[in-house]
C-alpha positions in Angstrom: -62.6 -69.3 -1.1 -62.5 -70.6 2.6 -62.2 -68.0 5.1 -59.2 -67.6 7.4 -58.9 -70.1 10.1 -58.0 -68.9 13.7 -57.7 -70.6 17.3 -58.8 -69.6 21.0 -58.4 -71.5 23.9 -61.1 -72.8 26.2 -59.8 -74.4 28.9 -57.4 -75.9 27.8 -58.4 -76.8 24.0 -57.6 -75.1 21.1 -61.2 -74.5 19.7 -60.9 -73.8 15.7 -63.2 -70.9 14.2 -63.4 -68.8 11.3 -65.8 -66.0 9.9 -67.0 -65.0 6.6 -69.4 -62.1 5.6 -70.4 -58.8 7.4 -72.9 -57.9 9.9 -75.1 -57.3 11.9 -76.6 -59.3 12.3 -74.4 -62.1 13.1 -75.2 -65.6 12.4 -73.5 -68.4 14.9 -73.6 -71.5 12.9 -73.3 -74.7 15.8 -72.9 -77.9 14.0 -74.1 -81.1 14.3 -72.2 -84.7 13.7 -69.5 -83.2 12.2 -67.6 -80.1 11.3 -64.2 -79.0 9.2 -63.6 -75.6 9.1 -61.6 -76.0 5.6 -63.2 -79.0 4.3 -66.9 -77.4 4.3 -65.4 -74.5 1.3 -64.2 -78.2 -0.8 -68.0 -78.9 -1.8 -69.4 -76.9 -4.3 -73.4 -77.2 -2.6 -71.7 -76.8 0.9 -69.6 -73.6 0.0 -73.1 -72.5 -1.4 -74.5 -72.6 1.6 -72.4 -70.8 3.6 -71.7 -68.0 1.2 -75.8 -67.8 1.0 -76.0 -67.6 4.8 -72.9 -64.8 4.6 -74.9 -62.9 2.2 -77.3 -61.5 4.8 -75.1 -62.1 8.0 -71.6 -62.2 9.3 -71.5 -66.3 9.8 -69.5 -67.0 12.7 -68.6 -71.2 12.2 -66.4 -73.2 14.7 -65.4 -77.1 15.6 -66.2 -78.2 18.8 -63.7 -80.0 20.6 -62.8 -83.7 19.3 -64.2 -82.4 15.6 -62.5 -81.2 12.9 -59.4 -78.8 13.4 -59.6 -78.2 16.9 -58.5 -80.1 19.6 -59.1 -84.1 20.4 -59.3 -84.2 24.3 -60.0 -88.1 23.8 -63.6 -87.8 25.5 -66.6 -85.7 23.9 -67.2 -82.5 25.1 -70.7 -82.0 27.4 -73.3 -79.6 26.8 -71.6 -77.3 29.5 -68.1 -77.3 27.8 -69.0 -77.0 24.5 -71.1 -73.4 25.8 -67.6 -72.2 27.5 -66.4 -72.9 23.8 -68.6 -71.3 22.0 -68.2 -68.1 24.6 -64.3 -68.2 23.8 -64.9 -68.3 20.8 -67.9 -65.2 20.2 -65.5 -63.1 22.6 -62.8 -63.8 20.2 -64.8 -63.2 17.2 -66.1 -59.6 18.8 -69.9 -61.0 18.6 -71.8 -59.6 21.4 -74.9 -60.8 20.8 -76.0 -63.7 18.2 -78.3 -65.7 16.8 -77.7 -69.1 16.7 -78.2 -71.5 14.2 -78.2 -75.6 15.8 -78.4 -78.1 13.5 -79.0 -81.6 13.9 -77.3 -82.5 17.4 -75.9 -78.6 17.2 -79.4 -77.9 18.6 -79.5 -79.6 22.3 -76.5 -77.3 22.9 -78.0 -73.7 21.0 -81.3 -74.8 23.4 -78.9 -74.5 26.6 -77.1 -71.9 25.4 -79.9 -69.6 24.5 -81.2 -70.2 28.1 -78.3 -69.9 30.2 -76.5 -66.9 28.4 -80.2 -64.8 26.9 -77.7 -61.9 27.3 -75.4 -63.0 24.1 -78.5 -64.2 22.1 -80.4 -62.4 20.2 -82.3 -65.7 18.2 -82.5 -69.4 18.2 -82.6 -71.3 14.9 -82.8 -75.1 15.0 -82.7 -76.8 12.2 -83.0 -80.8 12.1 -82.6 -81.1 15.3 -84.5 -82.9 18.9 -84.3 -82.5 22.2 -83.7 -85.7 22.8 -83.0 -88.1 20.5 -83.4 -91.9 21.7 -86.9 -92.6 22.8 -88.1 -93.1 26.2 -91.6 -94.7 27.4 -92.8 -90.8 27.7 -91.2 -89.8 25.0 -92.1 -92.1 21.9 -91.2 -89.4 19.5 -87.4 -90.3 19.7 -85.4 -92.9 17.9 -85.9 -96.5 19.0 -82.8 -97.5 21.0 -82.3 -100.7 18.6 -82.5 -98.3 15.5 -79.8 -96.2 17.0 -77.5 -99.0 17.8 -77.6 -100.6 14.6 -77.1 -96.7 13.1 -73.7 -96.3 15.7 -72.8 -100.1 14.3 -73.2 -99.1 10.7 -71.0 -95.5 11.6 -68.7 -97.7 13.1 -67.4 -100.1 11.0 -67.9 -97.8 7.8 -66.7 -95.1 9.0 -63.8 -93.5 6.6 -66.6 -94.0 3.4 -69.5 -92.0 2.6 -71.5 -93.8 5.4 -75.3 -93.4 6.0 -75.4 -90.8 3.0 -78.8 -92.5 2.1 -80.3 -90.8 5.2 -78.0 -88.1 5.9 -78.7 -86.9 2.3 -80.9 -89.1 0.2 -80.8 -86.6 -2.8 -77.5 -87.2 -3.5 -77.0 -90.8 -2.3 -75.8 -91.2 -6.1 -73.6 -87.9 -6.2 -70.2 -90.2 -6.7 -68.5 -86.7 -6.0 -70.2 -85.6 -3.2 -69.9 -89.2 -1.7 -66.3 -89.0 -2.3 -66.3 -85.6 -0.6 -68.7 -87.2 2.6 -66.4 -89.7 2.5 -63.2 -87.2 3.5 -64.9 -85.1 6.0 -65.9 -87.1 8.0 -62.9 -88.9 8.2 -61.1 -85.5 8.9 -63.8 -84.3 11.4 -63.3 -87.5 13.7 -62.3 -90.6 14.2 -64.2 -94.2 14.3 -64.2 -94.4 17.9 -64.5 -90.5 18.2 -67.4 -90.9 16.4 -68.8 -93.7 18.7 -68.4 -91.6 21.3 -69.9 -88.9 20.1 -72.7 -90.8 19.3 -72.9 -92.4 23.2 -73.1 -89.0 24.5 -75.9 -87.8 21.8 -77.7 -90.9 23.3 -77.8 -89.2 26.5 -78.7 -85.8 26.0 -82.0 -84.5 26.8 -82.8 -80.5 27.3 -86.7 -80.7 27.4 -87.1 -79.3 30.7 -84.7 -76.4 29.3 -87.0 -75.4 26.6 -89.9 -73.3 28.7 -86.4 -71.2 30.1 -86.3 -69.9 26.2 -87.2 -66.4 25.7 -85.5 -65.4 22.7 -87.4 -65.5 18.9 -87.3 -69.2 18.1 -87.6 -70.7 14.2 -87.9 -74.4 14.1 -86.9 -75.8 10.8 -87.3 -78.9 9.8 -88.0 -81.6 5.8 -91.4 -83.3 7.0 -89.7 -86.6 5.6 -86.2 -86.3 7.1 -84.8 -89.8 7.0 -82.7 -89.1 10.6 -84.7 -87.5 12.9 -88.9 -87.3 12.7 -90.4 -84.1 11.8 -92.5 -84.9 15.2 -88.8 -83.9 16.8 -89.5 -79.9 15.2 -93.2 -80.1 16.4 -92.5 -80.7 19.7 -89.3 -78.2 20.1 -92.1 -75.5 18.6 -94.6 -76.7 21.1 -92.7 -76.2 24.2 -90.6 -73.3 23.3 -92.8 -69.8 24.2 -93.9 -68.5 21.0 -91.6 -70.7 18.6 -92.2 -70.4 14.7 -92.7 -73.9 12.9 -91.6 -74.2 9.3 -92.1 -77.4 7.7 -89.9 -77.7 4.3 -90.7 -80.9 1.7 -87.8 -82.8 1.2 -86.2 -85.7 3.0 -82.3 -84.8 3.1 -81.1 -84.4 6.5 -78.0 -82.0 5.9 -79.3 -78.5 5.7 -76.9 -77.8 2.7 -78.7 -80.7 0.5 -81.8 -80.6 -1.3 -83.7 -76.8 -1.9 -81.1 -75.2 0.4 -82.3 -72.2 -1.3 -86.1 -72.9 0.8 -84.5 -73.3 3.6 -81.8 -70.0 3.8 -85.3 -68.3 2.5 -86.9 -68.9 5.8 -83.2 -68.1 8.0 -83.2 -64.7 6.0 -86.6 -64.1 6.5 -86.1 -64.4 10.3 -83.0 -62.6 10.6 -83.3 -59.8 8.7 -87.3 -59.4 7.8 -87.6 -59.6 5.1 -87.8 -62.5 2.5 -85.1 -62.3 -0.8 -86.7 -61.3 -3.9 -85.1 -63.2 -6.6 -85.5 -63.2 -9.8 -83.3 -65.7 -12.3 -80.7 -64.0 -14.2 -81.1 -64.6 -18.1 -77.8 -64.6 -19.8 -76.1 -66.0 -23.4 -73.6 -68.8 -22.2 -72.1 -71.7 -23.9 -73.0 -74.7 -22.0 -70.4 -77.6 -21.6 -71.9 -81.3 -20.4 -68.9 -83.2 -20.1 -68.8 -87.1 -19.1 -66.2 -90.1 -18.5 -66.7 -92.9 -21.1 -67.5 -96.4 -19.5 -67.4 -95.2 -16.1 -69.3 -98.0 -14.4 -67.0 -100.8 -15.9 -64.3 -98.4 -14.6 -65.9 -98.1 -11.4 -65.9 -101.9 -10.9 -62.9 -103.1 -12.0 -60.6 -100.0 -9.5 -62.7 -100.9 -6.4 -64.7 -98.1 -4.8 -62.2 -96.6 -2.9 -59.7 -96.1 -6.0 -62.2 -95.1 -7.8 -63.6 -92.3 -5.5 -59.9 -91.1 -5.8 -59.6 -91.1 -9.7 -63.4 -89.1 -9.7 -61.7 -86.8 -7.0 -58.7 -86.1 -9.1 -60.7 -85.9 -12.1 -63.1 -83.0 -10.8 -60.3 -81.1 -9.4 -58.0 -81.2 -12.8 -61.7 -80.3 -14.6 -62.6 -77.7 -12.5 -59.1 -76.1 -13.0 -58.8 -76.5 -16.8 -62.6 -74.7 -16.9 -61.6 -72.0 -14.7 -58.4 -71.5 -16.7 -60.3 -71.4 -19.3 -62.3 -68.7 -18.4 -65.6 -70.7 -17.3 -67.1 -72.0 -14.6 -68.0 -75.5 -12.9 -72.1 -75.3 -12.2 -72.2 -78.8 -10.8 -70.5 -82.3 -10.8 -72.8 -84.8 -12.2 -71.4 -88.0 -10.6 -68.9 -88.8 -13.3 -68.6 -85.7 -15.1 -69.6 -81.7 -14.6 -71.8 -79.1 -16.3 -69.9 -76.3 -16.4 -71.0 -73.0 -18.6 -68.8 -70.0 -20.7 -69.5 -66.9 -21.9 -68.0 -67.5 -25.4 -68.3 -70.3 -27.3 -64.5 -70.7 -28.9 -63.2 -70.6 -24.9 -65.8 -73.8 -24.4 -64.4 -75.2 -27.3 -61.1 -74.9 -26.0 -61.7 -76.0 -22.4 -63.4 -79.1 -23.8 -60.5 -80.3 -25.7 -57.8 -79.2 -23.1 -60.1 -81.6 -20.7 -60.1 -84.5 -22.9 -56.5 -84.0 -23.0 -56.2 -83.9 -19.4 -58.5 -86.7 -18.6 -56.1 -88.7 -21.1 -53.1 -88.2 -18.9 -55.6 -89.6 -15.9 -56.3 -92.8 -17.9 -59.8 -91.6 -18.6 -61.3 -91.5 -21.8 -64.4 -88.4 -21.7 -66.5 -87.1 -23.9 -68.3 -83.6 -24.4 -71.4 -81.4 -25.9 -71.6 -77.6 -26.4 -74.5 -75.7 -27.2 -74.7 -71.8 -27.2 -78.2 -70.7 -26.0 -80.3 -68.2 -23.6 -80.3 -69.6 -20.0 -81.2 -69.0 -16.7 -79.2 -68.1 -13.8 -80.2 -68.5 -9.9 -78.5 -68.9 -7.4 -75.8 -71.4 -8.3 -77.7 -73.4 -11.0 -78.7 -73.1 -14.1 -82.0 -74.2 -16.1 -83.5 -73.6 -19.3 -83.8 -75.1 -22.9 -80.2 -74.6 -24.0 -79.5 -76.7 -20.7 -81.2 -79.4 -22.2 -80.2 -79.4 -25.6 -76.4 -79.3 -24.3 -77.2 -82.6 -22.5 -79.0 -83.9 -25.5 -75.9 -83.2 -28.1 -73.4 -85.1 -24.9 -75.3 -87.9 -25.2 -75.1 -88.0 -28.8 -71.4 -87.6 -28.6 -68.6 -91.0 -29.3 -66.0 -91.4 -26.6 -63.6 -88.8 -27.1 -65.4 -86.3 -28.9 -66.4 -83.0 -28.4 -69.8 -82.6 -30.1 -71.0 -79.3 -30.6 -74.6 -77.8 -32.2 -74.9 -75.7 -35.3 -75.5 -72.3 -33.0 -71.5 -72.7 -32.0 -70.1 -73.3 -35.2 -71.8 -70.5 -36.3 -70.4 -68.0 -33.7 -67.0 -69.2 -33.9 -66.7 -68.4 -37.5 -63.2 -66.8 -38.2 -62.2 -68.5 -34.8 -59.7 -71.3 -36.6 -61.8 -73.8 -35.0 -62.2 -76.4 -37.5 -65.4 -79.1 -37.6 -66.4 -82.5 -39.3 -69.9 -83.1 -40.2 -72.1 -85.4 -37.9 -75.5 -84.9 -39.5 -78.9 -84.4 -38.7 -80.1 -85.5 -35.1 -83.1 -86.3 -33.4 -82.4 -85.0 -29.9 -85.1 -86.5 -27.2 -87.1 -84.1 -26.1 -86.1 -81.1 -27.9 -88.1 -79.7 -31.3 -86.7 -80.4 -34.8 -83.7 -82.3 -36.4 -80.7 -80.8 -35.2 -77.1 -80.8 -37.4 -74.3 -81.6 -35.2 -70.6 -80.6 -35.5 -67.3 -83.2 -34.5 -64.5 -80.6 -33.4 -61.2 -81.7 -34.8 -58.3 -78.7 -34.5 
């Protein structure tokens, strides 16, 4: 659940800020492009990544002025307001001392911070992020000024869809769900020519001569094949700042909570606390539910993209809610449908059909595979051969049906559950001929 939302005021602005999880230590999360205090807990990966961060830390989060919930001023703040923000906002939160956590163009900011105020901080984190981020003739390592003005064009007059999302987060560039989600917050975190703005004044910035005045422990994360800023950024924050740890992560995604955000937290916890997490992946008996909507590209084409996004939107909601009801939970959208997993096999059965029903009143026609199997837990996803062979019998499955293996039929003997004979099945990739079950009451 999102955490409670509250508001200080910096002068003049009413600066939105919320915390979740326990400290010390405490964890002072700056953002980047854009920010949404309740719109970050709406995205299954993103609210993973902030629970993950509040695991080990109490995460203090805030919107700067002209993002998100807190005030628009009609100019972007400067480095210098956006400090005095973040000091209303620690005082009001009780932090004393932090560490802070800058990502993307959340880092010029944590730099000046963490040299002007070394009293509050305790650590600097940067993740993504430059010191300055349009190229000059002695700084080559930036962004070519005509790359950056066809990026603010492109922001610009797409702004309102999921722009960029093929550099902002490449790995799930063909999420339909997580686009839709992009899509909405960063609409809600700014306007178009907010935006522009924002984007003039992050052509401006530039804090290298700030980064010798750094004294606190630095970590300087950063993918080696980011697709928005050059990993040569991270090298040379972590050659200029005094004793500055470099971590290099694979991975191209520029969003912190896309990709392995699981690598990435690793190396946060590590820093903060000393010690690295030892997990091991939980191996539990769970019914696993592929779900999928029939035909969804012709679908796709003939509503228009932005209707669509809607009807996907709706659909995952309504999904998500039916599963939970049901007594499962949603692991993952999978563009136009969801995994989702239960811990009995007659209450998949029954979400399954209570989804198609639902999707029915949505003009959707979906259909659905169970399989009841050993599988891994860790973290939020789930892996294993039952996994698979889930996927395998959804694909075998005719628009409308819920298709289940002979390992549920079995356990939901006595269960009222009643089943029509599919046959024997050849599922790709998976050992054997496999007899398949058609759920009809």
């Amino acid at each position: 659940m999102a955490p409670s939302v509250h508001y200080v005021t910096s002068a003049g602005a009413s600066i939105a800020w919320s915390s979740v999880g326990a400290g010390p230590p405490t964890l002072a999360f700056v953002p980047g492009f854009a920010s949404h205090q309740d719109l970050y807990w709406d995205e299954p990966a993103v609210a993973s990544f902030f629970d993950r961060l509040a695991s080990f830390a109490r995460l203090v989060m805030w919107d700067k002025r002209e993002q998100g919930l807190s005030d628009r001023t009609g100019q972007p703040p400067t480095l210098e307001q956006s400090m005095d923000d973040l000091v209303a906002v620690l005082d009001a939160a009780g932090a004393e001392r932090v560490t802070l956590f800058g990502v993307s163009e959340g880092g010029p900011m944590a730099v000046l911070f963490a040299a002007t105020h070394p009293d509050r901080v305790d650590g600097l984190i940067l993740y993504g992020s430059y010191a300055r981020l349009v190229a000059t003739p002695d700084f080559p390592t930036g962004l070519a000024e005509e790359a950056f003005d066809r990026f603010a064009q492109e922001v610009f007059e797409h702004w309102g869809e999921p722009v960029a999302l093929r550099w902002f987060a490449p790995s799930l560039s063909d999420d339909e769900a997580f686009g839709a989600w992009w899509g909405r917050f960063l609409r809600a975190g700014a306007s178009p020519r907010g935006a522009l703005a924002l984007l003039g004044l992050y052509r401006r910035l530039d804090v290298r001569r700030v980064l010798p005045a750094i004294h606190a422990p630095t970590l300087v994360l950063h993918r080696t094949d980011d697709r928005m800023i050059d990993v040569g950024q991270a090298r040379y924050l972590a050659e200029e700042i005094e004793g500055a740890q470099l971590v290099e992560l694979p991975g191209a995604d520029h969003l912190p909570f896309a990709g392995d955000t699981d690598a990435l937290v690793d190396e946060v916890e590590a820093f903060l606390t000393g010690s690295r997490p030892s997990r091991r992946p939980d191996r539990v008996l769970a019914t696993v539910l592929f779900e999928d909507i029939v035909d969804s590209t012709r679908r796709a084409a003939a509503l228009g993209d932005r209707r669509w996004h809607a009807l996907l939107s709706t659909h995952d909601r309504v999904v998500a809610e039916t599963v939970s009801r049901h007594g499962g939970a949603v692991v993952k959208s999978l563009g136009d449908g969801v995994l989702a997993i239960f811990d009995g096999p007659a209450r998949a059965i029954r979400g399954a059909l209570a989804i198609r029903e639902e999707a029915r009143r949505l003009g959707l026609d979906v259909r659905a595979g169970l399989h009841t199997g050993e599988l891994e837990r860790d973290g939020g996803d789930v892996s294993g051969i039952a996994v698979h062979i889930g996927a395998r019998v959804a694909a075998a499955s005719a628009p409308g049906e819920v298709l289940v293996s002979r390992t549920v039929t079995d356990l939901v003997a006595g269960s009222g559950v009643t089943f029509e004979d599919r046959g024997e099945h050849d599922l790709k990739g998976v050992p054997g001929a496999w007899r398949l079950y058609a759920v009809t009451a």
